[in-house]
C-alpha positions as CSV (number, residue, x, y, z in Angstrom):
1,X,-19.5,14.0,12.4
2,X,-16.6,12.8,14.3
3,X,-15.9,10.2,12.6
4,X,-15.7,11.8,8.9
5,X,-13.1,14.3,10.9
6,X,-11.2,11.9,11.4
7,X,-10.8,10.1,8.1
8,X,-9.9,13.6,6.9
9,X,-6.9,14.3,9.3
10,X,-5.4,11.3,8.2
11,X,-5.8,12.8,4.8
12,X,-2.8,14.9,2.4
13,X,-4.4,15.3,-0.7
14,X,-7.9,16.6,-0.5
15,X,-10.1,18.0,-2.9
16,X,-9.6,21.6,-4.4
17,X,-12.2,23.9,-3.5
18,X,-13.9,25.4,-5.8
19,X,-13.1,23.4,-8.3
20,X,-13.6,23.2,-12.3
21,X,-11.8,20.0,-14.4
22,X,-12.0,22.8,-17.8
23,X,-9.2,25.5,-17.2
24,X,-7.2,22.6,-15.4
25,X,-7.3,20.5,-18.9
26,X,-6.2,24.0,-20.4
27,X,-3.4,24.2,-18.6
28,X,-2.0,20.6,-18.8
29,X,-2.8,21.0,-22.3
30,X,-0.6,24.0,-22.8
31,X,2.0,22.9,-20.5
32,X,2.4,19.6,-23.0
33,X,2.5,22.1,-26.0
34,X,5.1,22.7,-28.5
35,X,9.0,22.2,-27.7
36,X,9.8,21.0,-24.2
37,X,7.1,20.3,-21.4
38,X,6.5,22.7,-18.1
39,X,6.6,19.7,-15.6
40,X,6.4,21.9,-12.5
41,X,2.6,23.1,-14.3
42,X,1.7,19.7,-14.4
43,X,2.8,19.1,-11.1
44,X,0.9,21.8,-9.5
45,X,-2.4,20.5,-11.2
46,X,-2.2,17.0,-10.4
47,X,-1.1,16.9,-7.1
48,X,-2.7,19.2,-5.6
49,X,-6.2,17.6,-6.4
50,X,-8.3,14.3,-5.4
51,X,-8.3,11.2,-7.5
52,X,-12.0,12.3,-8.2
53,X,-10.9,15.1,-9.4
54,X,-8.3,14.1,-11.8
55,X,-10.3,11.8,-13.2
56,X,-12.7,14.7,-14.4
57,X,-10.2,17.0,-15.3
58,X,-8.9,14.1,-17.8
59,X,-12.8,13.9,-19.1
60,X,-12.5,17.4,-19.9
61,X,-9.2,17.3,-21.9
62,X,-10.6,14.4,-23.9
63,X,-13.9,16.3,-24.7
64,X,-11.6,19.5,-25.2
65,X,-8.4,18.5,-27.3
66,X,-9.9,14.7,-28.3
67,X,-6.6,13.3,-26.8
68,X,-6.2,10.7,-23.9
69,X,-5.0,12.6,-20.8
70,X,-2.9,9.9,-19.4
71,X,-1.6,8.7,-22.9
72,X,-0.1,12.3,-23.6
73,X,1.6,12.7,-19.8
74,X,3.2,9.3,-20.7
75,X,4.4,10.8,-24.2
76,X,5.8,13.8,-22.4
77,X,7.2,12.6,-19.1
78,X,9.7,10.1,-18.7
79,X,11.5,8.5,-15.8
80,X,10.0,8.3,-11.8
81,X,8.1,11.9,-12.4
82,X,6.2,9.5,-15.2
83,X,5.5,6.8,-12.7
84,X,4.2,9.0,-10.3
85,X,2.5,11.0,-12.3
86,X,0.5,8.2,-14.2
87,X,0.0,6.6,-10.9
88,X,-1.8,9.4,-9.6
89,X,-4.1,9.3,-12.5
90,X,-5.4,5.9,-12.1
91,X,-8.7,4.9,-10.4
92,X,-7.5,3.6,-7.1
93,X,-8.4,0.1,-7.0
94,X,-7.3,-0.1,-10.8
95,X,-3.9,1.3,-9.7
96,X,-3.4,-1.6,-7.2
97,X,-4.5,-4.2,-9.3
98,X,-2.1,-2.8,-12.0
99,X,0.8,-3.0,-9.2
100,X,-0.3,-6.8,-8.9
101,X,0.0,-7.6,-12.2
102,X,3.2,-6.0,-13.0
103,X,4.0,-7.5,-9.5
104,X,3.8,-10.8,-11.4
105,X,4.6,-10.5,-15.3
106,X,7.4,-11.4,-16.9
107,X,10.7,-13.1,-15.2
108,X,10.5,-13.6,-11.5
109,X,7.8,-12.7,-9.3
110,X,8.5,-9.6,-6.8
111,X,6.3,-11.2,-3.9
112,X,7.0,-8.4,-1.7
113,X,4.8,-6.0,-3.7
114,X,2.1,-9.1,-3.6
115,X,2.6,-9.6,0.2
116,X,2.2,-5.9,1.0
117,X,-1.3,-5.2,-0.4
118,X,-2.8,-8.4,0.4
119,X,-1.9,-8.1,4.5
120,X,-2.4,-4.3,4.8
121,X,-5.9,-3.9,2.9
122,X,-9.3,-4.1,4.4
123,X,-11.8,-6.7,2.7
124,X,-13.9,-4.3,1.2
125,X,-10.7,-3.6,-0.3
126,X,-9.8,-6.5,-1.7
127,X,-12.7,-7.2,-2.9
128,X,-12.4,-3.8,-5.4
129,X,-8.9,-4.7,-6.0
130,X,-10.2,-8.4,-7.3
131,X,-13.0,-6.3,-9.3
132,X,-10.8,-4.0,-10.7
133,X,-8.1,-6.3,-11.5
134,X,-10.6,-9.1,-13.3
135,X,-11.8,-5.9,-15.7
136,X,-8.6,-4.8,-16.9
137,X,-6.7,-8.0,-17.2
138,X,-9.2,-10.5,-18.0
139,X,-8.2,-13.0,-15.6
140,X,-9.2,-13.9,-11.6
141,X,-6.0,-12.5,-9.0
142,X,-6.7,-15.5,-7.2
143,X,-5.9,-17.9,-10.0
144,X,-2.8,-15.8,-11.2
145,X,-1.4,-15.6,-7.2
146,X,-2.0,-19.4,-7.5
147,X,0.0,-19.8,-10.8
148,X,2.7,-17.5,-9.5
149,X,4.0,-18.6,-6.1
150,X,4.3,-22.0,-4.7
151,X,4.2,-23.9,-1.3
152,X,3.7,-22.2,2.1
153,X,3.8,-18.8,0.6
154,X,1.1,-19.6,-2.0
155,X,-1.5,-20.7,0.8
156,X,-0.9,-17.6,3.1
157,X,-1.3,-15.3,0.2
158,X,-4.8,-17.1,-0.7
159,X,-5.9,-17.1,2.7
160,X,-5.3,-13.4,3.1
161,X,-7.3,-12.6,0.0
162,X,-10.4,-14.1,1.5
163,X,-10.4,-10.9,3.7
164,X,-11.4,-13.0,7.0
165,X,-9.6,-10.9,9.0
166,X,-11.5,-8.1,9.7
167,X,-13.9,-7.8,12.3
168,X,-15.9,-4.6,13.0
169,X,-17.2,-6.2,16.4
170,X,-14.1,-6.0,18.2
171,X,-15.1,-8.8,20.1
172,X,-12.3,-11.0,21.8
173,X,-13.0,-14.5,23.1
174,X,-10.3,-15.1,26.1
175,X,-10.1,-18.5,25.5
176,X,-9.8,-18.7,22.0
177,X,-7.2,-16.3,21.9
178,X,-5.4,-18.6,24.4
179,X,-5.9,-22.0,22.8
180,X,-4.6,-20.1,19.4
181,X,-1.3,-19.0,21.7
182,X,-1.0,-22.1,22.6
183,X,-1.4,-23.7,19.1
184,X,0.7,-21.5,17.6
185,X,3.8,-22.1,20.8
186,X,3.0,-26.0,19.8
187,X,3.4,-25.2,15.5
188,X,6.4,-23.6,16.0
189,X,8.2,-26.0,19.0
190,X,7.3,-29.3,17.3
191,X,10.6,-31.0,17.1
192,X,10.2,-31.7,13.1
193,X,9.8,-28.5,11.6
194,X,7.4,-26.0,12.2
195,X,3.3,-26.7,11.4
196,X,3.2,-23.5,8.8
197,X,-0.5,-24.3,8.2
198,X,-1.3,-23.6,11.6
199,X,0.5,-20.2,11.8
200,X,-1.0,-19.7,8.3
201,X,-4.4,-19.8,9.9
202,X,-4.7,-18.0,12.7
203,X,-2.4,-14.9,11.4
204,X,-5.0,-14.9,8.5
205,X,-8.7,-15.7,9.9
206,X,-8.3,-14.0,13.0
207,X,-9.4,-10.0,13.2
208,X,-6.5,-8.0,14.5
209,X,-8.4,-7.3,17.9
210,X,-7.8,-11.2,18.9
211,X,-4.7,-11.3,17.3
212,X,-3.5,-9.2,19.5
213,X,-4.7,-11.2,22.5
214,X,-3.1,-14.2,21.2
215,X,0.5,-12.0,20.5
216,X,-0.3,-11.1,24.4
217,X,-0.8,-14.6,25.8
218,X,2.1,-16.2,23.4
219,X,4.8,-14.0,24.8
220,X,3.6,-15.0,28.4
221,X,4.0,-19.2,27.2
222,X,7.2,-18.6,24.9
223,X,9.1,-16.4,26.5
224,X,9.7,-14.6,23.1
225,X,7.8,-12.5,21.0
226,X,5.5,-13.9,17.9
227,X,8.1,-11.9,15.7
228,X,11.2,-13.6,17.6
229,X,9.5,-17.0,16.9
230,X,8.8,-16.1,13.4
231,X,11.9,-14.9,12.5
232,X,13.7,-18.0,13.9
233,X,11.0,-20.8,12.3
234,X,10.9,-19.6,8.9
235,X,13.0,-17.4,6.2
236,X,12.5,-16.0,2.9
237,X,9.1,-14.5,1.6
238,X,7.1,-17.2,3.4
239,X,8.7,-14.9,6.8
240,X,8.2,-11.8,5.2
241,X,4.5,-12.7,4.7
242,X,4.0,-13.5,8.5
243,X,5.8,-10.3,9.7
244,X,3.8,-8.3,7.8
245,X,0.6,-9.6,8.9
246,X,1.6,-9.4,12.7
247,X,2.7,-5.9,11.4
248,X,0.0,-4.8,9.9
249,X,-2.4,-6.1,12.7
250,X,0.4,-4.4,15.8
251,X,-0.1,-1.0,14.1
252,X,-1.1,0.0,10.2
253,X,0.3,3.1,10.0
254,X,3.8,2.3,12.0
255,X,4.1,-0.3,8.8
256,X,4.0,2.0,6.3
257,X,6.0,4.1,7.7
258,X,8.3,1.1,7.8
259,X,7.7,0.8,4.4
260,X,8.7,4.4,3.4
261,X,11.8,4.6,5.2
262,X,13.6,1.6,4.2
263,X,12.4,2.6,0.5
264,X,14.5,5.1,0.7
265,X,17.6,4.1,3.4
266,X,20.9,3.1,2.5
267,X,22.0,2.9,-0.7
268,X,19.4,3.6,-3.8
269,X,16.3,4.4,-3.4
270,X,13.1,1.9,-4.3
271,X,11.4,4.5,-6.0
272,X,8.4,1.6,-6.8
273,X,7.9,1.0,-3.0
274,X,7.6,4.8,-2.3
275,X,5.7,5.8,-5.1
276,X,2.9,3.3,-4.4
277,X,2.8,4.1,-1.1
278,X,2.7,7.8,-1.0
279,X,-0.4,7.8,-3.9
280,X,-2.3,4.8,-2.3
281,X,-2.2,6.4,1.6
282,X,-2.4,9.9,0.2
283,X,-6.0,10.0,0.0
284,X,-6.5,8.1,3.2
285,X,-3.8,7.9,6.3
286,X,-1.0,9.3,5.1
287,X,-0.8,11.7,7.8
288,X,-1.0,9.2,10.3
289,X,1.7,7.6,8.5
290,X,3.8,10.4,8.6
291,X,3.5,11.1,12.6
292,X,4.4,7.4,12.8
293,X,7.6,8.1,10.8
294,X,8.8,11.2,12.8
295,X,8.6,9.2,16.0
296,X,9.9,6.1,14.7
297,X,13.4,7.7,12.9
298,X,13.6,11.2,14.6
299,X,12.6,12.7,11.0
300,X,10.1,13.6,8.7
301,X,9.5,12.0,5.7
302,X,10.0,14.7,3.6
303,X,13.2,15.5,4.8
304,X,14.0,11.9,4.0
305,X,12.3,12.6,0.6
306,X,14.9,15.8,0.2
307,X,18.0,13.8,1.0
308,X,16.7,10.6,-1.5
309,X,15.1,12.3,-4.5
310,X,15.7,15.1,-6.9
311,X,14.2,17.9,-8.9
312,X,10.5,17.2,-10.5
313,X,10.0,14.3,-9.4
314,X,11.2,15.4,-5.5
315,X,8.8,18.5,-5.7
316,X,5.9,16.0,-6.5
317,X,6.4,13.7,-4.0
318,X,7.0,16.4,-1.7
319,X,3.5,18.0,-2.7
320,X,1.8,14.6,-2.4
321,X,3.5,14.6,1.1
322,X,1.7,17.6,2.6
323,X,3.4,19.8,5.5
324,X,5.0,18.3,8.3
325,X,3.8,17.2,11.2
């Protein structure tokens, strides 16, 4: 069906043909034997299959060798080609609520990790992530969002795990979308400071079909583009949440692509950002993602990946990546 066709084009990593977890165990297994570990072996394995499937082949090598798949790659790896390699073997909601938790233990709270799953997931998906994250850490995301951040940022963060911004219908009320325009023009001109609560609201109840209406109709009244405004309002994390969601609602896959590219521009590279991203999308738009790049920077991302990143853990990302467009 048309649909499913197009699900898989936006798809790098797809299922192996043919496919049987038992020799794969085999040769992870011997690949971790003895002195010294053939990385590139335990590359070609795990990258080129599905989640799905790596989550068999590690049933096999448990039932086979009575060892814990992920527990020996962590023994034998180290460094990013250990990140990326125990990231891929994660369930994928259970990957993303581990992100979220990391995102907030310990010293300092990296709200940028926070702020990029909650505005660019689906509610079906945050609703796993919740799931997933409940099970493994024993307490609610909500709560531990709540305990972590503060103020303005706090509130936009709750109101975008609710999920109330998607809407299959599509449907767009003209005047709604107007009166939001103009709500939002009034929030952010009041003489005394901006009404966050109200730009809170809309940017996180709305679905992203009458967002974009209201982005429409609040150019025409302000002069000045919802971003403009945005930027000029508010700073910090609290703007970095608001762009994302006008982002993320303007075009998905042009904000990953974002994502990618300043993960790896100018000096360092943010090897958390990019792993994440390249195993989370892998499985479902990362080739849309990648078209987005090329037109957006006039390169591919795995060029960019080849300038940025080095042997192993380069040829995995690279593998992950899939052809060019």
């Amino acid at each position: 069906t048309g649909k499913w066709k197009i699900e898989q084009e936006g798809v790098t990593v797809k299922s192996s043909s043919h496919f049987n977890p038992d020799p794969d165990a085999e040769t992870l297994c011997k690949a971790m034997k003895g002195i010294g570990t053939n990385e590139q072996a335990i590359i070609d394995v795990l990258t080129r299959r599905s989640n799905v499937q790596r989550q068999q082949i590690a049933k096999s090598f448990k039932a086979q060798f009575g060892k814990d798949l992920t527990e020996t790659l962590k023994s034998e790896l180290s460094g990013k080609l250990e990140r990326l390699i125990v990231a891929l073997m994660y369930l994928p909601y259970r990957y993303e609520a581990k992100e979220l938790h990391d995102a907030m233990k310990g010293l300092g709270t990296k709200e940028g990790i926070i702020i990029e799953i909650l505005a660019s997931r689906t509610k079906k998906q945050l609703q796993e992530i919740m799931k997933a994250y409940e099970e493994d850490y024993g307490s609610s995301l909500e709560e531990d969002i709540q305990a972590d951040t503060s103020g303005y940022l706090e509130r936009i963060l709750v109101c975008l795990l609710q999920g109330s911004r998607d809407d299959v219908s599509g449907f767009v009320d003209p005047r709604l979308a107007l009166q939001d325009a103009q709500d939002l023009h009034a929030a952010g001109e009041k003489i005394r400071g901006t009404d966050e609560m109200k730009f809170i609201t809309i940017l996180c109840t709305r679905s992203a079909t009458h967002l974009l209406r209201v982005f429409e109709e609040y150019e025409k009244i302000a002069n000045k583009s919802i971003e403009d405004s945005i930027k000029s309002e508010t700073h910090g994390s609290l703007e970095e949440a608001m762009l994302t969601v006008v982002k993320c609602t303007r075009n998905l896959h042009s904000y990953f692509a974002e994502r990618l590219y300043y993960a790896m521009k100018g000096a360092g590279t943010r090897d958390g950002t990019l792993i994440r991203n390249i195993v989370s999308r892998s499985e479902i738009d990362l080739n849309l993602i990648k078209c987005h790049f090329k037109k957006m920077y006039g390169k591919t991302l795995s060029s960019m990946i080849m300038e940025d990143t080095s042997g192993d853990y380069k040829n995995a990302l690279l593998n992950l990546v899939g052809s060019d467009p």
